[in-house]
N, C-alpha and C positions, 0 to 999 in steps of 0.2 A: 729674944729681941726680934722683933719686924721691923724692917728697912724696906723702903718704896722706891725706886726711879717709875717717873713716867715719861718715857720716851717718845718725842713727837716724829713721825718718818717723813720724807718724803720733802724737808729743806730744801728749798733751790730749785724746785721743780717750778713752781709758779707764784710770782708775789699774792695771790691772795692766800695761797698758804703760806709761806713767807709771814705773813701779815698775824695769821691765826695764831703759829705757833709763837710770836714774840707774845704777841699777847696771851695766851696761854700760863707763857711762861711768866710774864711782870704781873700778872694781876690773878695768876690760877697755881696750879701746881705740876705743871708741866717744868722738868728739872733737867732734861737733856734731850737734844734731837742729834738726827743724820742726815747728812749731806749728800744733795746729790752733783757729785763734781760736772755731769753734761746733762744737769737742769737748767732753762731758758732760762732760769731766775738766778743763778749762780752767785753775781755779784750783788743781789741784789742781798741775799743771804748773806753771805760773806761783811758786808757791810752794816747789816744787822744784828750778825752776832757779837761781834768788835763792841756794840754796845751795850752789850747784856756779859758783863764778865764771871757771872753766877751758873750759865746755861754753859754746858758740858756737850763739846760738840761732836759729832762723831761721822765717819764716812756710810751712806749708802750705797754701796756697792753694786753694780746696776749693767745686765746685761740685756734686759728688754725693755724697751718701750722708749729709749731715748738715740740718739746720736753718738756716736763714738768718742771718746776723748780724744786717742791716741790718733797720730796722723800716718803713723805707718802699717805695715800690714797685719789685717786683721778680720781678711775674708767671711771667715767661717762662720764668724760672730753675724756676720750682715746679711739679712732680707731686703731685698731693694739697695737703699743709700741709709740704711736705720738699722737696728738691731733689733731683731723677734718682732712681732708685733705684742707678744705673750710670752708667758713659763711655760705655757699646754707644748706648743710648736718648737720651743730654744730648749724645755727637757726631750724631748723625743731626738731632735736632734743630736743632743747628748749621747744618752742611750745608744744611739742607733752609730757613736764614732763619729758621726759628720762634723764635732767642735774639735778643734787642735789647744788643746792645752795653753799650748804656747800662747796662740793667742789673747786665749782668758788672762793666763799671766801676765801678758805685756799691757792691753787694755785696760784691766783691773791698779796696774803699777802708776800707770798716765793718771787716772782719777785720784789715787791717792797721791803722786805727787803734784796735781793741782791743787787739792784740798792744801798740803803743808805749805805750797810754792804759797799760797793766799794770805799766809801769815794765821791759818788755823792752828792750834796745838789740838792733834786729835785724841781724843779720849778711849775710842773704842770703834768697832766694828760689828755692823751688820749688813742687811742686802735686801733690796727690792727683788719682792716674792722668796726671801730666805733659800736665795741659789746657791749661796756661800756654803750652807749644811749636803749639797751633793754630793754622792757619793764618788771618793776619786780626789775633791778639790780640797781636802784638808794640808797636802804638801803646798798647794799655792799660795793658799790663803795664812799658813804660819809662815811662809816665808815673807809674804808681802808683813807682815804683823812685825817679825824682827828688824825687817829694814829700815820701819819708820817708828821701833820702839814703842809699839802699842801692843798691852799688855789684855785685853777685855775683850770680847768677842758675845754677841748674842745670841744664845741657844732657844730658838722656838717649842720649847718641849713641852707645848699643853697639858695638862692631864687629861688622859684617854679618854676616861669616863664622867667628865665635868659636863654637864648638861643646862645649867641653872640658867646660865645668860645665851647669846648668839642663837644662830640659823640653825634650826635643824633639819635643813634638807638633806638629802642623803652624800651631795657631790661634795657639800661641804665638811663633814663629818668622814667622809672619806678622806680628803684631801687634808682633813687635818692626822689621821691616823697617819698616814702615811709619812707626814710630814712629820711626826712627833719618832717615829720611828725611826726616821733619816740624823734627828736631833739628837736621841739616845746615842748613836753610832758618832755623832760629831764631836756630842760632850767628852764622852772619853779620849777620841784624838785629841781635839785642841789640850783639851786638862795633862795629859801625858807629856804634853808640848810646852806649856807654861802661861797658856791662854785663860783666862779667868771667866768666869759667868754667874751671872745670880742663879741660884737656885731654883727658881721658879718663874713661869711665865704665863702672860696673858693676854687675850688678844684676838687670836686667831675667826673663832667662830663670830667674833664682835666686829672685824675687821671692817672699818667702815663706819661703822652702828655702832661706836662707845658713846652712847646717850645717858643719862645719869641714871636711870634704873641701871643698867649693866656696869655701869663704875661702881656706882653705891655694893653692888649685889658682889662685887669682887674684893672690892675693900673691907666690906664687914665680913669676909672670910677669908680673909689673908693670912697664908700660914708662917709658921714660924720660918726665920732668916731673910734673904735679901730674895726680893720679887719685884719683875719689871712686869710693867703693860705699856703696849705697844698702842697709839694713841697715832688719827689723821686729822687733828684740824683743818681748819681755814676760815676765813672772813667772808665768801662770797660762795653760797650754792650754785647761784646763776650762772656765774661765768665759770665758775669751774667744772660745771657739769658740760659746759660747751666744749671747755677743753679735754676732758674724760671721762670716755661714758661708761663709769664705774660705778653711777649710785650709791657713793658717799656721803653721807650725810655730818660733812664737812660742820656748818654753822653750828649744830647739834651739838656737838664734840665739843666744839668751842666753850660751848656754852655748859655743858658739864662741867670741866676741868675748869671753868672760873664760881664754880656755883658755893658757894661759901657753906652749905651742906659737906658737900666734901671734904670741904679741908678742916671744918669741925666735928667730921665724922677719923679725919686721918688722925689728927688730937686726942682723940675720945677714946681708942685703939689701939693710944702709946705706938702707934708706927711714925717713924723718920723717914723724912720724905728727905734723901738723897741723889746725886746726879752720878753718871758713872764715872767721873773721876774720884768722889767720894769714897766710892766702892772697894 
Protein backbone atom coordinates (compact mmCIF):
# COMPACT_ATOMS: atom_id res chain seq x y z
CA UNK A 1 0.00 0.00 0.00
CA UNK A 2 1.33 3.89 -0.84
CA UNK A 3 0.20 6.51 1.60
CA UNK A 4 1.33 10.26 0.65
CA UNK A 5 1.58 13.41 3.06
CA UNK A 6 2.48 16.54 1.29
CA UNK A 7 3.86 18.66 3.65
CA UNK A 8 3.84 22.51 3.02
CA UNK A 9 6.97 24.40 5.33
CA UNK A 10 7.42 27.35 6.15
CA UNK A 11 3.52 28.55 7.80
CA UNK A 12 3.75 31.72 9.50
CA UNK A 13 6.55 33.04 7.99
CA UNK A 14 4.73 35.42 5.54
CA UNK A 15 0.96 35.83 4.58
CA UNK A 16 1.67 35.27 1.00
CA UNK A 17 2.73 31.82 1.98
CA UNK A 18 0.13 31.78 4.42
CA UNK A 19 -2.17 32.33 1.60
CA UNK A 20 -0.40 29.57 -0.85
CA UNK A 21 -0.52 26.91 1.54
CA UNK A 22 -4.49 27.19 2.53
CA UNK A 23 -4.94 27.17 -0.80
CA UNK A 24 -2.98 24.36 -1.58
CA UNK A 25 -4.45 22.67 0.89
CA UNK A 26 -8.67 23.50 0.01
CA UNK A 27 -8.37 23.19 -3.67
CA UNK A 28 -4.74 20.84 -4.15
CA UNK A 29 -3.44 18.07 -2.16
CA UNK A 30 -1.34 19.59 0.21
CA UNK A 31 -2.52 17.50 3.58
CA UNK A 32 -0.32 19.10 6.38
CA UNK A 33 2.16 21.97 7.03
CA UNK A 34 4.73 23.41 9.77
CA UNK A 35 4.65 26.22 11.73
CA UNK A 36 6.81 28.58 12.32
CA UNK A 37 6.15 29.83 15.98
CA UNK A 38 8.67 33.43 15.32
CA UNK A 39 7.24 33.91 11.85
CA UNK A 40 5.98 37.64 11.16
CA UNK A 41 2.83 35.92 10.06
CA UNK A 42 2.34 33.82 13.03
CA UNK A 43 -1.32 34.82 13.89
CA UNK A 44 -2.02 35.14 10.75
CA UNK A 45 -1.44 31.27 10.27
CA UNK A 46 -2.76 30.50 13.38
CA UNK A 47 -5.94 31.85 12.32
CA UNK A 48 -6.04 30.13 9.31
CA UNK A 49 -5.58 26.87 10.18
CA UNK A 50 -8.59 27.08 12.95
CA UNK A 51 -10.29 26.92 9.54
CA UNK A 52 -9.05 24.24 7.68
CA UNK A 53 -9.89 21.33 10.41
CA UNK A 54 -8.55 18.62 7.73
CA UNK A 55 -4.83 20.34 7.59
CA UNK A 56 -2.56 18.50 10.18
CA UNK A 57 -0.46 21.07 11.59
CA UNK A 58 2.90 20.72 12.73
CA UNK A 59 5.90 22.93 14.51
CA UNK A 60 8.88 24.24 12.28
CA UNK A 61 11.46 24.36 14.34
CA UNK A 62 13.79 27.22 13.59
CA UNK A 63 17.04 28.38 14.69
CA UNK A 64 18.12 30.66 11.68
CA UNK A 65 16.80 33.35 9.80
CA UNK A 66 14.20 34.53 12.21
CA UNK A 67 14.00 36.32 15.73
CA UNK A 68 13.89 34.43 19.03
CA UNK A 69 10.78 33.40 20.63
CA UNK A 70 12.08 32.96 23.95
CA UNK A 71 12.58 36.27 26.05
CA UNK A 72 15.22 34.89 28.31
CA UNK A 73 18.77 33.95 27.74
CA UNK A 74 19.73 32.71 24.75
CA UNK A 75 23.13 34.35 23.56
CA UNK A 76 24.66 31.71 21.70
CA UNK A 77 21.89 31.24 19.42
CA UNK A 78 22.13 35.16 18.36
CA UNK A 79 24.10 37.15 15.46
CA UNK A 80 23.35 40.54 15.97
CA UNK A 81 19.48 40.88 17.68
CA UNK A 82 18.40 37.52 15.11
CA UNK A 83 19.56 34.20 14.86
CA UNK A 84 22.14 32.96 12.09
CA UNK A 85 21.53 34.61 9.24
CA UNK A 86 22.01 30.71 7.66
CA UNK A 87 22.67 26.69 8.60
CA UNK A 88 26.22 27.31 6.61
CA UNK A 89 27.27 29.87 9.73
CA UNK A 90 24.62 28.32 12.96
CA UNK A 91 26.24 24.62 11.84
CA UNK A 92 29.81 25.69 12.06
CA UNK A 93 29.11 27.31 14.94
CA UNK A 94 27.80 24.13 16.32
CA UNK A 95 30.64 22.02 15.42
CA UNK A 96 33.05 24.29 16.45
CA UNK A 97 30.95 24.26 20.59
CA UNK A 98 30.24 27.92 20.38
CA UNK A 99 25.86 26.83 20.68
CA UNK A 100 25.14 25.84 24.53
CA UNK A 101 22.56 23.15 24.28
CA UNK A 102 20.70 24.72 26.70
CA UNK A 103 19.87 27.14 24.92
CA UNK A 104 18.57 25.20 21.82
CA UNK A 105 16.45 23.59 24.55
CA UNK A 106 14.88 26.45 26.01
CA UNK A 107 14.44 28.47 22.57
CA UNK A 108 13.16 25.48 20.74
CA UNK A 109 10.60 24.80 24.23
CA UNK A 110 9.27 28.77 23.92
CA UNK A 111 8.22 27.88 20.07
CA UNK A 112 6.63 24.91 20.85
CA UNK A 113 4.74 26.24 23.73
CA UNK A 114 3.49 29.16 21.53
CA UNK A 115 2.53 26.88 18.90
CA UNK A 116 0.16 24.65 21.75
CA UNK A 117 -0.43 28.15 23.92
CA UNK A 118 -2.29 29.25 20.15
CA UNK A 119 -4.79 26.60 20.62
CA UNK A 120 -2.80 24.41 17.80
CA UNK A 121 -3.04 20.58 18.45
CA UNK A 122 0.40 19.66 17.12
CA UNK A 123 0.64 16.75 14.83
CA UNK A 124 4.31 16.42 14.49
CA UNK A 125 7.75 17.88 14.10
CA UNK A 126 10.25 19.07 11.86
CA UNK A 127 12.75 22.15 11.15
CA UNK A 128 13.83 24.95 9.03
CA UNK A 129 17.01 23.68 7.12
CA UNK A 130 16.30 20.02 9.06
CA UNK A 131 18.70 21.14 12.23
CA UNK A 132 16.51 19.12 14.41
CA UNK A 133 18.68 15.74 12.43
CA UNK A 134 22.13 17.30 14.13
CA UNK A 135 24.12 15.40 15.44
CA UNK A 136 24.11 15.60 19.44
CA UNK A 137 20.32 17.19 19.44
CA UNK A 138 18.26 13.96 19.40
CA UNK A 139 18.20 14.10 23.63
CA UNK A 140 16.54 17.55 22.99
CA UNK A 141 14.47 17.16 20.49
CA UNK A 142 12.67 13.72 22.22
CA UNK A 143 12.45 15.52 25.16
CA UNK A 144 10.86 18.49 23.85
CA UNK A 145 8.42 15.65 21.67
CA UNK A 146 7.27 13.88 25.32
CA UNK A 147 6.40 17.13 26.84
CA UNK A 148 4.00 18.21 24.45
CA UNK A 149 2.89 14.51 23.59
CA UNK A 150 3.93 14.48 19.89
CA UNK A 151 4.59 11.27 18.75
CA UNK A 152 5.94 12.03 14.56
CA UNK A 153 9.08 13.44 13.74
CA UNK A 154 10.36 14.15 10.04
CA UNK A 155 13.31 12.35 8.77
CA UNK A 156 14.93 14.06 5.56
CA UNK A 157 16.60 10.74 4.21
CA UNK A 158 16.57 11.18 0.37
CA UNK A 159 17.77 8.50 -1.51
CA UNK A 160 21.43 8.90 -2.15
CA UNK A 161 21.47 8.05 -5.71
CA UNK A 162 17.93 9.46 -6.94
CA UNK A 163 18.93 11.73 -9.79
CA UNK A 164 15.56 12.05 -11.90
CA UNK A 165 14.15 15.42 -10.52
CA UNK A 166 16.17 18.63 -8.60
CA UNK A 167 19.70 20.42 -9.02
CA UNK A 168 22.55 18.81 -9.97
CA UNK A 169 24.96 21.04 -9.04
CA UNK A 170 27.64 19.58 -7.13
CA UNK A 171 26.90 21.81 -3.50
CA UNK A 172 23.67 20.58 -3.79
CA UNK A 173 24.10 17.01 -4.11
CA UNK A 174 26.66 17.35 -1.54
CA UNK A 175 24.68 18.84 0.95
CA UNK A 176 21.97 16.47 0.36
CA UNK A 177 24.45 13.32 1.01
CA UNK A 178 25.54 14.62 3.83
CA UNK A 179 22.21 15.45 4.98
CA UNK A 180 20.84 12.08 4.25
CA UNK A 181 23.59 10.57 6.29
CA UNK A 182 22.84 12.86 9.46
CA UNK A 183 19.08 11.30 8.70
CA UNK A 184 20.14 7.69 8.87
CA UNK A 185 21.92 8.30 12.20
CA UNK A 186 18.58 10.28 13.38
CA UNK A 187 16.14 7.63 12.26
CA UNK A 188 17.41 5.20 14.47
CA UNK A 189 17.66 7.56 17.65
CA UNK A 190 14.12 9.05 17.42
CA UNK A 191 12.73 5.23 16.29
CA UNK A 192 14.60 3.73 19.52
CA UNK A 193 12.84 6.68 21.30
CA UNK A 194 9.11 6.19 20.16
CA UNK A 195 9.36 8.84 17.61
CA UNK A 196 7.65 7.76 14.33
CA UNK A 197 8.47 8.85 10.45
CA UNK A 198 7.35 7.90 7.06
CA UNK A 199 9.48 5.86 5.37
CA UNK A 200 10.41 7.72 2.77
CA UNK A 201 11.18 11.34 1.67
CA UNK A 202 11.35 13.85 -0.96
CA UNK A 203 12.20 17.07 -1.59
CA UNK A 204 15.52 18.09 -0.94
CA UNK A 205 17.20 18.51 -4.43
CA UNK A 206 13.54 20.04 -5.64
CA UNK A 207 13.78 22.38 -2.68
CA UNK A 208 12.15 25.43 -4.00
CA UNK A 209 11.41 23.94 -7.70
CA UNK A 210 8.58 21.37 -6.92
CA UNK A 211 7.03 22.38 -10.27
CA UNK A 212 4.79 19.58 -11.82
CA UNK A 213 7.27 17.94 -13.91
CA UNK A 214 9.24 16.97 -10.58
CA UNK A 215 5.84 16.31 -8.60
CA UNK A 216 4.59 14.23 -11.38
CA UNK A 217 8.15 12.55 -11.85
CA UNK A 218 7.98 11.64 -7.86
CA UNK A 219 4.55 10.35 -7.68
CA UNK A 220 4.65 8.06 -10.55
CA UNK A 221 7.43 6.50 -8.69
CA UNK A 222 6.48 6.30 -5.23
CA UNK A 223 7.57 3.35 -3.49
CA UNK A 224 5.79 1.17 -1.53
CA UNK A 225 4.48 2.52 2.30
CA UNK A 226 4.23 5.91 3.73
CA UNK A 227 6.17 8.76 1.79
CA UNK A 228 6.24 12.53 2.41
CA UNK A 229 7.29 15.45 0.16
CA UNK A 230 8.29 18.35 1.43
CA UNK A 231 6.48 21.24 -0.55
CA UNK A 232 7.05 25.65 -0.41
CA UNK A 233 4.16 27.27 -1.72
CA UNK A 234 3.00 30.77 -1.81
CA UNK A 235 0.54 33.24 -3.69
CA UNK A 236 2.99 36.04 -4.44
CA UNK A 237 6.64 35.63 -6.22
CA UNK A 238 6.98 39.34 -6.23
CA UNK A 239 6.81 40.22 -2.88
CA UNK A 240 8.22 37.13 -1.59
CA UNK A 241 11.25 37.30 -3.46
CA UNK A 242 11.57 40.92 -1.71
CA UNK A 243 11.32 39.34 1.36
CA UNK A 244 13.86 36.27 0.58
CA UNK A 245 16.34 36.07 -1.68
CA UNK A 246 16.09 32.38 -1.87
CA UNK A 247 14.76 31.83 -5.48
CA UNK A 248 11.80 29.92 -4.81
CA UNK A 249 9.58 29.51 -7.20
CA UNK A 250 6.79 29.80 -4.71
CA UNK A 251 3.67 30.47 -7.53
CA UNK A 252 5.04 27.30 -9.40
CA UNK A 253 4.52 25.05 -6.51
CA UNK A 254 1.26 26.54 -5.97
CA UNK A 255 0.24 25.81 -8.99
CA UNK A 256 1.52 22.12 -9.19
CA UNK A 257 -0.24 20.84 -6.09
CA UNK A 258 -3.65 22.45 -7.40
CA UNK A 259 -3.09 20.97 -10.82
CA UNK A 260 -5.94 18.23 -11.15
CA UNK A 261 -3.11 16.11 -13.16
CA UNK A 262 -1.88 15.35 -9.98
CA UNK A 263 -4.44 14.37 -8.09
CA UNK A 264 -5.71 12.11 -11.06
CA UNK A 265 -2.40 10.75 -11.28
CA UNK A 266 -2.40 10.12 -7.09
CA UNK A 267 -5.97 8.00 -7.92
CA UNK A 268 -4.62 6.20 -10.85
CA UNK A 269 -1.52 4.92 -8.41
CA UNK A 270 -3.95 3.65 -5.73
CA UNK A 271 -1.77 6.11 -3.36
CA UNK A 272 -3.76 7.94 -0.22
CA UNK A 273 -3.13 11.06 0.14
CA UNK A 274 -2.92 11.26 3.99
CA UNK A 275 -2.01 14.15 6.69
CA UNK A 276 0.46 13.26 9.60
CA UNK A 277 -1.99 12.86 11.98
CA UNK A 278 -3.32 10.07 9.89
CA UNK A 279 -0.14 8.53 10.01
Amino acid sequence: MKQLIINADDFGLHEEINKGIIDGHRNGCITSTTLIAGGAAFTHAVELAKQCPDLSVGVHLTLVGTKPVARGDVHSLICGRKFFPGYYKFVQAYLLGRIDKKHIAYELGCQMQKIAGSGIKISHIDSHQHLHILPGLADVIVALAADFKVDKIRIPQEPLFSFKVGSNRPDRIAARALLTLCAFSARRNFGRRGLRSPEHFFGILVGGTMGLKELHAIISDLPEGTAEIMVHPGANNTLLRRAYPWDYHWEEELRALKDGDILKLVSNNDIKLINYRQF
